[in-house]
PLY file of the C-alpha trace (Angstrom):
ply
format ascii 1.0
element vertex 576
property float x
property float y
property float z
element edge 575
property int vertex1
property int vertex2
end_header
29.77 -21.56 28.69
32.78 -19.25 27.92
35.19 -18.52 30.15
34.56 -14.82 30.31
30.74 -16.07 31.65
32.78 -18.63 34.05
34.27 -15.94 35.80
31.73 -13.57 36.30
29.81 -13.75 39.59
26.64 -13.00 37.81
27.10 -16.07 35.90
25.84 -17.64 39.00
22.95 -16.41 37.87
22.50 -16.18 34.14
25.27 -18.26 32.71
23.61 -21.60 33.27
22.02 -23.87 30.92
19.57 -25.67 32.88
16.57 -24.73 34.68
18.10 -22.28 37.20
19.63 -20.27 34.22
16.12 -20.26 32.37
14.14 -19.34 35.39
16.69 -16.31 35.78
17.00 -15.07 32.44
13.21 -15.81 31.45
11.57 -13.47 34.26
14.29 -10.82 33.59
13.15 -10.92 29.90
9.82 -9.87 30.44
11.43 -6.76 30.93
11.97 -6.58 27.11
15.86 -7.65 27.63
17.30 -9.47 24.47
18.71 -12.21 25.11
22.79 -11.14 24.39
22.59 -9.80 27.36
22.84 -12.34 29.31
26.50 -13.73 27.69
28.44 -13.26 30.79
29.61 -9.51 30.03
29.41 -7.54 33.12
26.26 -6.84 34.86
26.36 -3.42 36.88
23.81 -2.70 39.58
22.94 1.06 40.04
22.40 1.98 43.42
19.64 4.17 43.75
18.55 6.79 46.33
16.11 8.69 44.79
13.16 9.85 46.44
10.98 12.99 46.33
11.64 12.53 50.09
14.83 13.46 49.89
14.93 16.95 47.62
18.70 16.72 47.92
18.36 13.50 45.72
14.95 13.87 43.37
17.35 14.11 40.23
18.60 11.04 40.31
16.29 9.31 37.46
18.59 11.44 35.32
21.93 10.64 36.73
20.86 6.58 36.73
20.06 6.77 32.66
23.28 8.52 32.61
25.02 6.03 34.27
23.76 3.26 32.24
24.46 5.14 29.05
28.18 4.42 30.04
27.99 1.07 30.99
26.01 -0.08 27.63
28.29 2.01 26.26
31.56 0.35 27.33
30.06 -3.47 26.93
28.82 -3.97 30.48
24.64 -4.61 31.64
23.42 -1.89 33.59
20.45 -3.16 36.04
19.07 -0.54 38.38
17.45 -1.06 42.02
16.75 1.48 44.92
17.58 1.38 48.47
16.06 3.27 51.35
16.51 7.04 51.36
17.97 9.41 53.37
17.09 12.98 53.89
18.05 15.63 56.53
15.38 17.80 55.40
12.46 15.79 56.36
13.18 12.65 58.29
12.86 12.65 61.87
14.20 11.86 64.72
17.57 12.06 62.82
18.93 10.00 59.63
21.54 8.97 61.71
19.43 6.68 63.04
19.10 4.88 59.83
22.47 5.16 58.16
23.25 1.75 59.30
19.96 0.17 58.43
20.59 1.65 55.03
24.55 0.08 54.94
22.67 -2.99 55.40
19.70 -2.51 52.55
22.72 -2.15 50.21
24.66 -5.20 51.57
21.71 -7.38 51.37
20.77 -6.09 47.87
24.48 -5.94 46.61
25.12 -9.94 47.96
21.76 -11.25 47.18
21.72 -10.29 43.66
23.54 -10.76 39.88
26.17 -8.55 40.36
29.85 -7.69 39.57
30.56 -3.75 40.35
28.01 -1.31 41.58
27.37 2.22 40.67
26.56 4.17 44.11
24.51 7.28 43.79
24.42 9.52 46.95
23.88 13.02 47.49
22.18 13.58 50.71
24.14 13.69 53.93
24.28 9.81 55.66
23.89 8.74 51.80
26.87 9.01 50.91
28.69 7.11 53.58
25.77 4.31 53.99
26.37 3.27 50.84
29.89 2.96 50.89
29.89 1.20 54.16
27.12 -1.13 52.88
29.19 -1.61 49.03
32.55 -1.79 51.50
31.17 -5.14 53.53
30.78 -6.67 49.96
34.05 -6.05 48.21
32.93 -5.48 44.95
34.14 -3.32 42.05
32.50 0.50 42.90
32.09 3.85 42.40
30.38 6.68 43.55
28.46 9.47 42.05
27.62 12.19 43.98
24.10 14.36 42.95
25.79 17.49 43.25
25.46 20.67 44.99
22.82 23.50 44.41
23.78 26.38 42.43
24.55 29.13 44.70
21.88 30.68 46.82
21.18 34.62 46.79
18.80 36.78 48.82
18.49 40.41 48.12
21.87 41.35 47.84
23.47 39.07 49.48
24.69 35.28 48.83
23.61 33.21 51.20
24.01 29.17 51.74
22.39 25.87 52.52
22.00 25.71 56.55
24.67 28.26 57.30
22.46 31.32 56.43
19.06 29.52 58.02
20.96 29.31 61.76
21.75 32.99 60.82
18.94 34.31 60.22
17.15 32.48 62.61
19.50 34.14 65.00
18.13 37.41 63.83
14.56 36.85 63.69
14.84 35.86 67.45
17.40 39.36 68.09
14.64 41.33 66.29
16.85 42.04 63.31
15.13 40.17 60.68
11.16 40.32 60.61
9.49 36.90 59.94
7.59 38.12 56.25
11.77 38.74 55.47
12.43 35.23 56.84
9.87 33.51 54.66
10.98 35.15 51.40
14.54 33.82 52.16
13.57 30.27 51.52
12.96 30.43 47.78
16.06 32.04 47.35
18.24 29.60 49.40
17.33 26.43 47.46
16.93 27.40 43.93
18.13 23.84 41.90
18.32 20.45 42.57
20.71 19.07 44.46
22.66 18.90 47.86
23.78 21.65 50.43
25.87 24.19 48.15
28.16 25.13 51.72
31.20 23.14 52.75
28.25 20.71 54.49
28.33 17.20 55.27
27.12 16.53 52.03
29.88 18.33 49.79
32.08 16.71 52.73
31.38 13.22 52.12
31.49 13.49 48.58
35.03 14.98 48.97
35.80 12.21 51.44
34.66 9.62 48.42
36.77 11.20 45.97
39.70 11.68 47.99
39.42 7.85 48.87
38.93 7.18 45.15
36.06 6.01 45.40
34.77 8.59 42.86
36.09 9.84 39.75
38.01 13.49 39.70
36.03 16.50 39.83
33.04 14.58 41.61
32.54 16.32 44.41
32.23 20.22 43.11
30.49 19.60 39.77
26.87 21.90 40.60
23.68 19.28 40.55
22.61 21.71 37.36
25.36 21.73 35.46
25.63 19.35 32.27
28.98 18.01 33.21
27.66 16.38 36.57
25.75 14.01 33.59
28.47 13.43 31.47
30.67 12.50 35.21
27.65 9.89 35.53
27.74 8.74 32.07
31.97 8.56 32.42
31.50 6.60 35.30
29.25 3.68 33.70
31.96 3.24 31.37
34.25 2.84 34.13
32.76 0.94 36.37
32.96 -2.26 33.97
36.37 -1.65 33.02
37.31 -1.95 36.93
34.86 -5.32 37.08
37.36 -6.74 33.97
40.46 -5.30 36.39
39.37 -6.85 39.48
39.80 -3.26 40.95
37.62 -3.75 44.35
36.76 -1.89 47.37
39.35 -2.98 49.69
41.81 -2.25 47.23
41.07 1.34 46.97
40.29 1.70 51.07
43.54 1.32 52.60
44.89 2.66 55.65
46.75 5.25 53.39
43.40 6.84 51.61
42.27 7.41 54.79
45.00 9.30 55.89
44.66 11.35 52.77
40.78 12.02 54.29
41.77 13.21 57.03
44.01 15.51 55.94
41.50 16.74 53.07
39.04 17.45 55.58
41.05 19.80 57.32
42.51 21.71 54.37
38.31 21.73 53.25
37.35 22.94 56.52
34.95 19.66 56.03
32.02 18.91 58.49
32.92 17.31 61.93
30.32 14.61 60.54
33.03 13.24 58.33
34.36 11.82 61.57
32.20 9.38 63.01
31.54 7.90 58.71
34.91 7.39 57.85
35.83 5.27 61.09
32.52 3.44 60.68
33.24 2.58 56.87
37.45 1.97 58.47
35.55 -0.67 60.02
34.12 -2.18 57.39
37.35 -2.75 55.28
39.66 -3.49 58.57
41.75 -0.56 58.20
43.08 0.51 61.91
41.98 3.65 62.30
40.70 4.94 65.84
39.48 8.93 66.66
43.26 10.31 67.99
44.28 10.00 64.40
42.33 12.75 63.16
43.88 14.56 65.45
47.54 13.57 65.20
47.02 13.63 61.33
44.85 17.08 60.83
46.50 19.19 63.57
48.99 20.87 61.71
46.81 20.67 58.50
45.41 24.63 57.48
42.15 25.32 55.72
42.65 26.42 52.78
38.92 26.59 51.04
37.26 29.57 51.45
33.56 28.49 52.23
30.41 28.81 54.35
30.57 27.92 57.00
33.78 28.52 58.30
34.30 31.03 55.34
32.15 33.20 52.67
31.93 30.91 49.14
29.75 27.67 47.99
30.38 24.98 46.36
29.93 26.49 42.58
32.51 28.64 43.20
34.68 26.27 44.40
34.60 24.41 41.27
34.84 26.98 39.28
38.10 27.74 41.15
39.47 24.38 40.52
37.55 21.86 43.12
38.98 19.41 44.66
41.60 18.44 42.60
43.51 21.85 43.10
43.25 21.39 47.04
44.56 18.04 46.32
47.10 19.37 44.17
48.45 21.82 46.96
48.51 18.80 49.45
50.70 16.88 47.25
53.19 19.23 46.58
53.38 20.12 50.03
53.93 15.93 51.19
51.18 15.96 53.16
49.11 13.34 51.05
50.02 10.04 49.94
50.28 10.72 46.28
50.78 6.98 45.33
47.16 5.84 46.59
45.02 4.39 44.00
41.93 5.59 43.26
38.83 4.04 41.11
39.75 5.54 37.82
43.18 3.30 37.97
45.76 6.01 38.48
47.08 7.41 41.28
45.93 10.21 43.34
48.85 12.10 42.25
48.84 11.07 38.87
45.38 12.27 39.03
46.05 16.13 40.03
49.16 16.84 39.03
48.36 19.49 36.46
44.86 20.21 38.30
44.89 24.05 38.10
43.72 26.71 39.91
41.61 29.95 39.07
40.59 31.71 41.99
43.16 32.33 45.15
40.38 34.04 47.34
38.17 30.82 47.18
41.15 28.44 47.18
44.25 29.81 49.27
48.06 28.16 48.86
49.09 26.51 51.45
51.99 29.19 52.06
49.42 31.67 52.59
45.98 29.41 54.16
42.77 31.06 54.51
42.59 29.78 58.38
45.83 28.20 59.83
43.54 25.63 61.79
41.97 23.19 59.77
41.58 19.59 61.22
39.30 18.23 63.50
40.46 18.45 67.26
39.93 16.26 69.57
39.49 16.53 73.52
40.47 14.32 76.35
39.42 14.44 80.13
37.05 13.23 82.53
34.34 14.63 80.94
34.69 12.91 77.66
37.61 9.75 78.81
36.95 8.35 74.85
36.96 11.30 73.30
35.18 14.60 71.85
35.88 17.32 68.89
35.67 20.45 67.91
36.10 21.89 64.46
38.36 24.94 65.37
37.75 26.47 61.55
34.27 27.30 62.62
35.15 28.66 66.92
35.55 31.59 67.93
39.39 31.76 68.45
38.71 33.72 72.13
36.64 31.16 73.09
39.32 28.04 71.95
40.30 28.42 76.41
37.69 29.21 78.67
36.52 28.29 81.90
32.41 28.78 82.22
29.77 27.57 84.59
27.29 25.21 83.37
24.07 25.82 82.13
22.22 21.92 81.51
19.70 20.89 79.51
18.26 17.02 80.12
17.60 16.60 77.03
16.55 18.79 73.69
12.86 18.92 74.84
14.41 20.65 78.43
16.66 22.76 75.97
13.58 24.04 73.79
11.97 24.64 76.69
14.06 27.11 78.52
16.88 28.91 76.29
14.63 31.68 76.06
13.24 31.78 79.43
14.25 35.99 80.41
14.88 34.43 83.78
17.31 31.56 82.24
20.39 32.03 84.55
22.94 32.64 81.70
25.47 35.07 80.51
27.96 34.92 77.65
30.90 33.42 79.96
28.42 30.42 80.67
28.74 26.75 79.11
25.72 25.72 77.43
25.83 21.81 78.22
22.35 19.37 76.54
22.69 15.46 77.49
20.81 13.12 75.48
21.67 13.79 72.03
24.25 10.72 71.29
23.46 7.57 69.45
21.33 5.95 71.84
20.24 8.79 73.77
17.52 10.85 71.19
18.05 7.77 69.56
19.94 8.14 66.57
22.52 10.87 67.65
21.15 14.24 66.15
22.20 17.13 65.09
21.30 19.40 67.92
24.90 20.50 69.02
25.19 23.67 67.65
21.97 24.98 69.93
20.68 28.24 69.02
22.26 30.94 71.98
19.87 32.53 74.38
17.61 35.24 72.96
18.32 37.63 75.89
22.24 37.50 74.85
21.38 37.69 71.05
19.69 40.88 71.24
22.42 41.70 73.74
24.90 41.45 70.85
26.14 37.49 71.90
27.43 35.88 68.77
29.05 32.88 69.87
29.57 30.56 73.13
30.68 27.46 74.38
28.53 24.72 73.94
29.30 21.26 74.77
26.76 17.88 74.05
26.70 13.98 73.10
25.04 15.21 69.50
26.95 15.84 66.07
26.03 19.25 64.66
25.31 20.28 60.71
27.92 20.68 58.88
26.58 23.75 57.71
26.54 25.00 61.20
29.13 27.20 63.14
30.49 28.36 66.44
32.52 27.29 69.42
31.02 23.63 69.78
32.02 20.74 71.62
30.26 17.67 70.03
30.24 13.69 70.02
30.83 13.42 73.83
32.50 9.85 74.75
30.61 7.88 76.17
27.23 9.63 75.98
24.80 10.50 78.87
22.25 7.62 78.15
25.14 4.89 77.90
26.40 6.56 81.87
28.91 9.03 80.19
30.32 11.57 82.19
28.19 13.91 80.64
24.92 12.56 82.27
26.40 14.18 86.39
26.98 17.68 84.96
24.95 20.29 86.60
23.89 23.68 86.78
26.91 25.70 87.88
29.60 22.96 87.45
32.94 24.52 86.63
34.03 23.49 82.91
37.15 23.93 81.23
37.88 23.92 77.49
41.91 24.34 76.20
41.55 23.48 72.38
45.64 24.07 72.13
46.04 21.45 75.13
43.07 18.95 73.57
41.53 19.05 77.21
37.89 19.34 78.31
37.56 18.91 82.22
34.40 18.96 85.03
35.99 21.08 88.06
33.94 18.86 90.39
35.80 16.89 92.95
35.71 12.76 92.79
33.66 11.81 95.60
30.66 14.32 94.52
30.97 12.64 90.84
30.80 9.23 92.75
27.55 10.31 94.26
26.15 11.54 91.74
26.89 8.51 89.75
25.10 6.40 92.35
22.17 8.18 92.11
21.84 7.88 88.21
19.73 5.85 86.45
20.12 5.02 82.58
16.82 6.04 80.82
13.93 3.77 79.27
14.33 2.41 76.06
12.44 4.37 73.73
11.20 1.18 71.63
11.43 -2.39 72.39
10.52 -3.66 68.95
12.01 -3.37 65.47
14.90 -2.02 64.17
14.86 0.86 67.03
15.33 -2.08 69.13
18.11 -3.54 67.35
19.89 -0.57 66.99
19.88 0.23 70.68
21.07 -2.61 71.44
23.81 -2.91 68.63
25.06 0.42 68.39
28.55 1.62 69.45
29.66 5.15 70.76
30.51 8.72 68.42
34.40 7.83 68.96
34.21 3.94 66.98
31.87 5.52 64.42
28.35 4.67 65.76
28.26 1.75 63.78
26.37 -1.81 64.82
28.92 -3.93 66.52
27.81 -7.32 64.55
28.27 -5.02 60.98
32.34 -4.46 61.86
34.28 -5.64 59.16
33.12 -7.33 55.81
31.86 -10.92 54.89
32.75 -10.72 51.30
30.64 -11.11 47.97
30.11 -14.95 48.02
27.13 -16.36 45.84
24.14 -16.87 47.89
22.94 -20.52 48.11
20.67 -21.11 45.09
16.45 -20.60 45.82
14.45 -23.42 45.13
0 1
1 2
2 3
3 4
4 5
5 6
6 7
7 8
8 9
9 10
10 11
11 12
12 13
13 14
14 15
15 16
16 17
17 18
18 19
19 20
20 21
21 22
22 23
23 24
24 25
25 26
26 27
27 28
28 29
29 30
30 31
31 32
32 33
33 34
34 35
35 36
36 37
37 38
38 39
39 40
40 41
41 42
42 43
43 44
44 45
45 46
46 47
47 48
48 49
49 50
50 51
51 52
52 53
53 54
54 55
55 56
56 57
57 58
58 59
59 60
60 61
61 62
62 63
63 64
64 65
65 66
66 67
67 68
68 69
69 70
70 71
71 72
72 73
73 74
74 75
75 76
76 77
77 78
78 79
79 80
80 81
81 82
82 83
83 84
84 85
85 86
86 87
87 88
88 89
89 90
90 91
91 92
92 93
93 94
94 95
95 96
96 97
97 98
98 99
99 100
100 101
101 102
102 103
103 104
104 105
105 106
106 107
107 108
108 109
109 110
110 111
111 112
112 113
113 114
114 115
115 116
116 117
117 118
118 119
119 120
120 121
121 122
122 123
123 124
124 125
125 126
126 127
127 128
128 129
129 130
130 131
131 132
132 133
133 134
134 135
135 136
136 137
137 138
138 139
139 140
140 141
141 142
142 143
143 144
144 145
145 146
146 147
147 148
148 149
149 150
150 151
151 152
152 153
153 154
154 155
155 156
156 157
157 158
158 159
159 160
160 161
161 162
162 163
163 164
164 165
165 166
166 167
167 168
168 169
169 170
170 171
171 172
172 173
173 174
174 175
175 176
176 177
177 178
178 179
179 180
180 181
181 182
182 183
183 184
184 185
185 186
186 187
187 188
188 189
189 190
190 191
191 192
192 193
193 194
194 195
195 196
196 197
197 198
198 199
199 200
200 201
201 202
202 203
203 204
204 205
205 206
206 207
207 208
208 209
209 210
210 211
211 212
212 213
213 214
214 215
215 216
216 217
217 218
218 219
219 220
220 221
221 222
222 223
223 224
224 225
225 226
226 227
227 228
228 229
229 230
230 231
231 232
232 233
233 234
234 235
235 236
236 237
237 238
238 239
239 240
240 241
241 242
242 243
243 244
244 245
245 246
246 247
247 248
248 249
249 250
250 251
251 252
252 253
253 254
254 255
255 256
256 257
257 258
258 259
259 260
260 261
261 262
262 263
263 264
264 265
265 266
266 267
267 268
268 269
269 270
270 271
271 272
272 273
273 274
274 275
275 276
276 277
277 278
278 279
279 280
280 281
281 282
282 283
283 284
284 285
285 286
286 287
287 288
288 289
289 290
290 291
291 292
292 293
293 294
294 295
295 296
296 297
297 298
298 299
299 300
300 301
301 302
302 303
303 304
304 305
305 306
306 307
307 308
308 309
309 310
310 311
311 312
312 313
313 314
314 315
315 316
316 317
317 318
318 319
319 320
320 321
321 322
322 323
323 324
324 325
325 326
326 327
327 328
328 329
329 330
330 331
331 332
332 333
333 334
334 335
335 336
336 337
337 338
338 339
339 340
340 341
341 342
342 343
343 344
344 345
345 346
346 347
347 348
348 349
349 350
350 351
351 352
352 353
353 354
354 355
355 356
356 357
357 358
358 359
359 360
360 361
361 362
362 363
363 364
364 365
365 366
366 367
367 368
368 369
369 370
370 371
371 372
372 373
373 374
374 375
375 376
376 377
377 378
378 379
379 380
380 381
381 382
382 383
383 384
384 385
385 386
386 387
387 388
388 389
389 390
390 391
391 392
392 393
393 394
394 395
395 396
396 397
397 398
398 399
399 400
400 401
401 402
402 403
403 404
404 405
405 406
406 407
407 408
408 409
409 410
410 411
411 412
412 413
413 414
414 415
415 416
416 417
417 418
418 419
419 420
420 421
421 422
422 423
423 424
424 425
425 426
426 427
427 428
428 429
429 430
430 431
431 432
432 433
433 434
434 435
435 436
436 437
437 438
438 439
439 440
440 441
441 442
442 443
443 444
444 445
445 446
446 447
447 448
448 449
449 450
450 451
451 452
452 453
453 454
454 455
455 456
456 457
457 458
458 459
459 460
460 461
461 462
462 463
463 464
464 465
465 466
466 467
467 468
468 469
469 470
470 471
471 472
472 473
473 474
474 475
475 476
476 477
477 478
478 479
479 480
480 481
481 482
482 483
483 484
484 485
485 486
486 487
487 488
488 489
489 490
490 491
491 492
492 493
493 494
494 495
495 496
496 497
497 498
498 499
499 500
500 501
501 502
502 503
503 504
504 505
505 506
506 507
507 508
508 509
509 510
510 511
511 512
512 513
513 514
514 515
515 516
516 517
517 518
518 519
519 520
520 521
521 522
522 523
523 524
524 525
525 526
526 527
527 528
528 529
529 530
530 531
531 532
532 533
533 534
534 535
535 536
536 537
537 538
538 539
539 540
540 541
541 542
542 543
543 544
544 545
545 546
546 547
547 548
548 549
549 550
550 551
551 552
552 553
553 554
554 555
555 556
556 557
557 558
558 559
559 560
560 561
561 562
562 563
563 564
564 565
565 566
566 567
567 568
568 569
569 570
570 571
571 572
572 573
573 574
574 575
């Protein structure tokens, strides 16, 4: 055995000479593998999420073959395998649910098989971070591709975007603006290519969040799902991927406490998805890196958007590469000191080796930081009794009139109470009210939705009523908009202050002070408090059941407490 097999963890595996080694290489060779593979060069497993479940991700054959194009290419074995998929278009209650159980598919998979670096392909929302939490509790060499975004949408004569454009016109059809035969023609035109949400969306978030941790190559996260050089990223990455296996370059040495920083501060200056939140201090927690929900604040208050996209502005994602993508927001962060240009990053520079020249051709899609597009970018978070661990607001996306206000409450139970009466004529509402649904956190749907940007009454629609305070345990699309208080700390069905709110209650939002208080005295809350009951389980069996009893609030992530932190990439005891 050479000493190149020797130290390959996949030698475990192949490298041997006796019986073990035959029984692994012999059933792997029935897949018409010559036998030089097997001589202790790398072997790269391909993450797959493909499914024709997910639409966001049903290109992915392609991208795989490109990836292992690269890795032949540069010397390495390329093996693919799926995981479980995850799409917001189709799965119900909410993918949310199963982001964890997904972290833990690729975990298993990752430990339990012949590998030394893995290629992660994600598109879809809770894909992206799933896989990196799951790759992140294993330590290995990896790198993520990202599927891409859609090529922009365009209806009549307008463009219009992923999510964004359906709340909308949704909001029309229901003010009588927009006839239903009109709202039916729209969806053709919306999703015209494959890949993910073209607006600043969770997706397109998360896959800036990867490649501002550098976890994916430069230029990953704008590239259009269509467009030839999203294969040749693929392909570049395969090559790369084995180079960082012969480096040693893993996880945990890409994740540190300063790339996080750096995501924070991206996400502001992106005007990224309040979703980006609860999966970077999940995946914190996998790697160890102290990072709690007052740092987005304290590092993305005084951060400006500078990206000029739905939903907090008017472009997609294709225009945003062709303006220069990410690297030319990073660029502007550097120069400015407000990123930590020395972080590594998967290709083996740094990130501010990486964008130092990164140009920029459009100034109405991406703004200079002397002159932002919206001087509030970060996340903010709130404090009081109504949320004592915590809840945000994206203030790119609110109503600036609306970042104070003082409203009486107007509670829904639960979504089902919520679908149920918003457009009741005799709903006791007006546009200085507080819209307020329980329910909606991680245990409480289960799986912590995205039901916090609820649709406004139709009565005030028609009536002209663009925006108003809402306030819930859910997370909301990042393709959605408006003055919305989400991720409420702890949630009604874990005894959160949310779950004594009631009709007429006195709330207070100050988004300058970071406050969101119940005007209701004490002793009533104490009353009310003794009167509650937490309730039933909705499953007492499988992983539902697990996960309701595992899972942790919005402001630690929402991930399982028994998956915090990482138990390395050991070999597995040998099957007899």
């Amino acid at each position: 055995m050479s000493k190149r097999t020797r130290s390959r963890r996949s030698a475990e595996w192949f490298g041997k000479k006796g019986k073990d080694g035959f029984h692994h290489r012999s059933w792997m060779k029935n897949q018409g593998l010559p036998h030089h593979l097997f001589d202790g060069r790398p072997v790269i497993g391909i993450c797959n999420t493909w499914s024709e479940l997910t639409p966001c991700n049903a290109h992915f054959r392609v991208l795989a073959e490109r990836v292992k194009r690269g890795v032949y290419e540069q010397g390495g074995f390329p093996l693919e395998f799926p995981v479980m998929s995850l799409g917001e278009t189709l799965m119900r209650p909410s993918t949310m649910l199963y982001r964890n159980l997904v972290s833990m598919d690729v975990e298993e998979s990752v430990r339990a098989n012949p590998l030394d670096g893995v290629v992660l392909l994600a598109g879809c929302d809770k894909t992206t971070p799933a896989l990196l939490m799951g790759a992140a509790s294993c330590d290995l060499p990896a790198l993520v591709v990202s599927g891409g975004p859609m090529l922009n949408g365009r209806f009549r004569e307008e463009q219009i975007g992923s999510g964004t454009h359906v709340w909308k016109f949704e909001a029309m059809v229901r003010a009588g603006d927009m006839s239903m035969q009109e709202f039916m023609d729209a969806e053709a035109c919306m999703s015209r290519s494959v890949g993910h949400c073209m607006t600043m969306g969770t997706a397109s978030t998360m896959a800036s969040m990867a490649e501002t941790l550098g976890m994916a190559l430069p230029a990953n996260a704008a590239i259009p799902a269509a467009d030839s050089r999203r294969n040749v990223l693929a392909h570049m990455a395969g090559r790369r991927i084995v180079e960082m296996v012969e480096e040693g370059l893993t996880m945990s040495k890409i994740l540190t406490r300063e790339a996080f920083e750096n995501a924070i501060r991206t996400n502001g200056a992106i005007g990224g998805s309040t979703n980006a939140v609860v999966h970077l201090l999940a995946l914190a927690g996998r790697v160890g890196v102290d990072l709690s929900l007052d740092d987005w604040d304290a590092l993305g208050r005084d951060v400006p958007c500078i990206v000029n996209l739905m939903p907090s502005g008017k472009y997609l994602m294709e225009d945003f590469f062709y303006a220069g993508g990410l690297p030319a927001v990073h660029r502007e962060l550097v120069e400015a000191g407000l990123l930590h240009a020395d972080a590594l990053t998967a290709n083996g520079r740094t990130l501010g080796e990486n964008v130092a020249d990164a140009p920029c051709w459009n100034r109405d899609v991406i703004f200079p930081l002397s002159k932002p597009f919206k001087a509030q970018g970060g996340i903010a978070v709130l404090h009081g009794n109504l949320a004592p661990q915590g809840a945000i607001i994206k203030p790119s996306a609110a109503t600036p009139s609306l970042m104070r206000h003082r409203g009486r409450a107007v509670v829904f139970e639960d979504i089902d109470d919520y679908k149920a009466r918003i457009d009741d004529p005799d709903l006791e509402v007006d546009e200085t009210s507080v819209l307020v649904l329980k329910g909606c956190g991680p245990k409480g749907y289960p799986g912590f939705p995205e039901t916090g940007n609820m649709g406004l009454p139709a009565k005030l629609l028609k009536r002209g009523v663009t925006d108003m305070v809402r306030i819930s345990d859910a997370r909301m699309s990042g393709t959605a908009y408006g003055t919305v208080v989400l991720h409420t700390a702890p949630e009604a069905a874990d005894g959160g202050p949310l779950a004594l709110v009631e009709d007429g209650d006195e709330i207070e939002l100050d988004v300058p002070a970071r406050r969101l208080v119940l005007h209701v005295a004490d002793e009533v809350l104490s009353e009310r408090r003794a009167a509650w009951r937490p309730p039933e389980a909705h499953s007492d069996r499988g992983y539902l059941r697990l996960y309701l009893d595992h899972v942790m609030q919005a402001d630690t992530g929402a991930d399982l407490d028994f998956l915090v932190g990482r138990s390395g990439a050991g070999v597995p005891r040998e099957s007899h």
